[in-house]
Z-matrix of the N, CA and C atoms (Angstrom, degrees):
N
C 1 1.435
C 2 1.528 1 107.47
N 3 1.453 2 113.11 1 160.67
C 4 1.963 3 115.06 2 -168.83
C 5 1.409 4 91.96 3 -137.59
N 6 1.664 5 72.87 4 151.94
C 7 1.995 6 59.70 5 169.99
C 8 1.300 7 125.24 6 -90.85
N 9 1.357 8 115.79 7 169.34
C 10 1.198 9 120.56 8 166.54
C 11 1.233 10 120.18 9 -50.70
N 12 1.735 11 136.33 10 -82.68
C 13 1.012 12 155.36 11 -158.08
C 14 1.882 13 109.37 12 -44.02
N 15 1.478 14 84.48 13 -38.39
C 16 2.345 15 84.99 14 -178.42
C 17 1.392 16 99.56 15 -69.44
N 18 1.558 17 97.16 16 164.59
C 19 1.181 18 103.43 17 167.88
C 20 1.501 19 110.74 18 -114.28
N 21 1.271 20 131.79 19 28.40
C 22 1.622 21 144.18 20 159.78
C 23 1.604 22 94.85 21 -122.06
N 24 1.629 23 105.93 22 161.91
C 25 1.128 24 85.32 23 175.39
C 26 1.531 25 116.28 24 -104.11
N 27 1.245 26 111.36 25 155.32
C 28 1.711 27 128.10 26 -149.44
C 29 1.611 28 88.45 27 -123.53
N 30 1.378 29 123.88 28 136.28
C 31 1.535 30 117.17 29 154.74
C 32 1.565 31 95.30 30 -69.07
N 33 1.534 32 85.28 31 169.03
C 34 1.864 33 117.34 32 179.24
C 35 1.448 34 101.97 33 -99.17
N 36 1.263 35 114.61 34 165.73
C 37 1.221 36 128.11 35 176.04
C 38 1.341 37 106.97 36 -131.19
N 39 1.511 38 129.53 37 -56.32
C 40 1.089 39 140.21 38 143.71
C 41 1.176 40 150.17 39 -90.12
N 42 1.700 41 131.45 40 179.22
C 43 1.544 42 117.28 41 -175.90
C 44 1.718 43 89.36 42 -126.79
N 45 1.411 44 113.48 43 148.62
C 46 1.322 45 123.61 44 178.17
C 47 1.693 46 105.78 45 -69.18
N 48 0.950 47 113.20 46 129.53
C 49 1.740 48 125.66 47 -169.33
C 50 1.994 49 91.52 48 -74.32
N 51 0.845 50 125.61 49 -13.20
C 52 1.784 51 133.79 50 -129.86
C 53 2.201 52 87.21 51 -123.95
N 54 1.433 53 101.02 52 -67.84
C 55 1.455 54 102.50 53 -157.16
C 56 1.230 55 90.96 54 -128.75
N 57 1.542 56 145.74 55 -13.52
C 58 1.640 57 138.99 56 164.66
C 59 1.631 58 89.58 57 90.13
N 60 1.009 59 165.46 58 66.51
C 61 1.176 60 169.33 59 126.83
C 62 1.602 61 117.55 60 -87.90
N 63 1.423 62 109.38 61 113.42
C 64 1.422 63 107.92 62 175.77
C 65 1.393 64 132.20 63 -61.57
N 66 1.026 65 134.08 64 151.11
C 67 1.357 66 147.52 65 -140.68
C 68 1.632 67 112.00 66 -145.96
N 69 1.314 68 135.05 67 128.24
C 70 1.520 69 134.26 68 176.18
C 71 1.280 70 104.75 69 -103.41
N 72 1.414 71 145.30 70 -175.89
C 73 1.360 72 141.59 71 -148.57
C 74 1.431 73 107.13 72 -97.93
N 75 1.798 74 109.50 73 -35.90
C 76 1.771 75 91.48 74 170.04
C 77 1.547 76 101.33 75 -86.32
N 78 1.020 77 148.27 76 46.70
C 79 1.993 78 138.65 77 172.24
C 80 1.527 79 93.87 78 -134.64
N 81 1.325 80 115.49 79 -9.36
C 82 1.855 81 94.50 80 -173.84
C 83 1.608 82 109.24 81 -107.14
N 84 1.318 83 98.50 82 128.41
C 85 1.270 84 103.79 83 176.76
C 86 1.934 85 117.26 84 -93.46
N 87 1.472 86 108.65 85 142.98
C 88 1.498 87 120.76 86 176.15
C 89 1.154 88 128.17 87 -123.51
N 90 1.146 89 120.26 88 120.59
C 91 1.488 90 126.38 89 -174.39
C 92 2.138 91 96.64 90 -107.99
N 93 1.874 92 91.98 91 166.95
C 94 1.572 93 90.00 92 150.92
C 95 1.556 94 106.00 93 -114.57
N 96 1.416 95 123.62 94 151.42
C 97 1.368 96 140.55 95 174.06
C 98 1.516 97 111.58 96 -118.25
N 99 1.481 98 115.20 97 127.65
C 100 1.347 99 94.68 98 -161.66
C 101 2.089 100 95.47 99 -101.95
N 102 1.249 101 112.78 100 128.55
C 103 1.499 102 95.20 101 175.03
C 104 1.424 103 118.04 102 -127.13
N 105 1.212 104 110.25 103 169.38
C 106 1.968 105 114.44 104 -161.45
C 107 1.476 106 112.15 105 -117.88
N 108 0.957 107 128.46 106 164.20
C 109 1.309 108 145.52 107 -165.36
C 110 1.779 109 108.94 108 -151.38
N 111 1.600 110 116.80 109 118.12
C 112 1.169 111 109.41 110 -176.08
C 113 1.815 112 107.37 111 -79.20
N 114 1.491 113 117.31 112 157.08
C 115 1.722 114 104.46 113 176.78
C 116 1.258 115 84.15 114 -141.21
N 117 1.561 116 117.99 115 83.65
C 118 1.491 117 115.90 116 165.68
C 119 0.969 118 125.81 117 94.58
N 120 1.557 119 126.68 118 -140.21
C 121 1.755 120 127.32 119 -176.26
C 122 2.136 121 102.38 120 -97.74
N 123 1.423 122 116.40 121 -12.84
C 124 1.191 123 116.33 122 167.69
C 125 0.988 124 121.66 123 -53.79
N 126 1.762 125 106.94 124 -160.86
C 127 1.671 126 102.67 125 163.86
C 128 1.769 127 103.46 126 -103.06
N 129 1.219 128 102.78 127 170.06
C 130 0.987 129 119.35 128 -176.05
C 131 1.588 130 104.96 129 -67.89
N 132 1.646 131 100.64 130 155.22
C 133 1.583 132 128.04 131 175.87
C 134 1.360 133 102.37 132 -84.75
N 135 2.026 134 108.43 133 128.46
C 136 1.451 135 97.48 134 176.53
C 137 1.597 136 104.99 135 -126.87
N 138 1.630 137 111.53 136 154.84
C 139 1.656 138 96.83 137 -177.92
C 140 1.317 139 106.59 138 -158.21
N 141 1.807 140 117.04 139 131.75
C 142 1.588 141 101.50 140 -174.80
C 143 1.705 142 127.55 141 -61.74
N 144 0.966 143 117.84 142 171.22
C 145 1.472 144 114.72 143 -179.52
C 146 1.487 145 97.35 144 -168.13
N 147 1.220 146 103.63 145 151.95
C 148 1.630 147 133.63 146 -176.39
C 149 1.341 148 121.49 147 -51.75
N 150 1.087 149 155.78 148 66.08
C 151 1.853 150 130.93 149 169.70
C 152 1.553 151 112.72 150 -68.12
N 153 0.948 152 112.77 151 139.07
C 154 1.524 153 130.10 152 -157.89
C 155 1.986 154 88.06 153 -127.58
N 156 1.351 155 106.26 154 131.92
C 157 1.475 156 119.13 155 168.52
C 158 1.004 157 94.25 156 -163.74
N 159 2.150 158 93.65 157 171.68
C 160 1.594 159 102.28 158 -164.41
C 161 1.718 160 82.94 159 -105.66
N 162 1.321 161 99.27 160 -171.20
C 163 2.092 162 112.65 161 -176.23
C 164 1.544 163 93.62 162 -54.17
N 165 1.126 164 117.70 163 -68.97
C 166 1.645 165 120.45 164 -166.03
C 167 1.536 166 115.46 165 -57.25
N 168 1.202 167 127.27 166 -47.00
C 169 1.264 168 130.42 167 154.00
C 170 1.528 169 124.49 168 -32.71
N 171 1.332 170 92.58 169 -77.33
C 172 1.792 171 104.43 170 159.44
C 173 1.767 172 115.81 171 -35.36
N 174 1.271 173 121.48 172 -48.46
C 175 1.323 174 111.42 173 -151.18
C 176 1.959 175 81.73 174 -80.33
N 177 1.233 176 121.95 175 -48.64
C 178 1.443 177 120.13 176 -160.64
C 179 1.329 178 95.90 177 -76.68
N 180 1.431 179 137.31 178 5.38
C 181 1.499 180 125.15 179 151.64
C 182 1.922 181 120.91 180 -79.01
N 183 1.654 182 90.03 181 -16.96
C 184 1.444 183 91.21 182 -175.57
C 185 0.806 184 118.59 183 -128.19
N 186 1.702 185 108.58 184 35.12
C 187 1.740 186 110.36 185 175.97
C 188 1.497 187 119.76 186 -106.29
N 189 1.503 188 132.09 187 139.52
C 190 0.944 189 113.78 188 -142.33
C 191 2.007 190 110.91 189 -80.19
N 192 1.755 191 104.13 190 15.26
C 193 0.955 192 95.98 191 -155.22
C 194 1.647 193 91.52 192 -97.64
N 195 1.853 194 136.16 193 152.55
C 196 1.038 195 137.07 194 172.88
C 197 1.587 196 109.56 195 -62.13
């Protein structure tokens, strides 16, 4: 698989979590997301984990517009 974003073709490394579009190592963007898991009447279990997006994805997650 190539990515989308080049315009030669590039293998992928990743898939956009957001729109499924493949991604090569300089086009994929990584964040950490931190997410929880309840274990009962406590508090919840928390643990970082990866979000994976492509540039366009990414930018319309962090634009300030709704």
């Amino acid at each position: 698989m190539n990515c989308y974003e080049c315009d030669e073709p590039t293998p992928a490394v990743a898939v956009c979590q957001q729109c499924g579009v493949a991604v090569c190592k300089e086009h994929v963007r990584m964040s950490k997301e931190e997410v929880s898991e309840p274990v009962g009447p406590g508090p919840a279990r928390t643990a970082s984990a990866r979000r994976v997006t492509c540039p366009v994805c990414d930018r319309a997650e962090h634009s300030k517009h709704p």
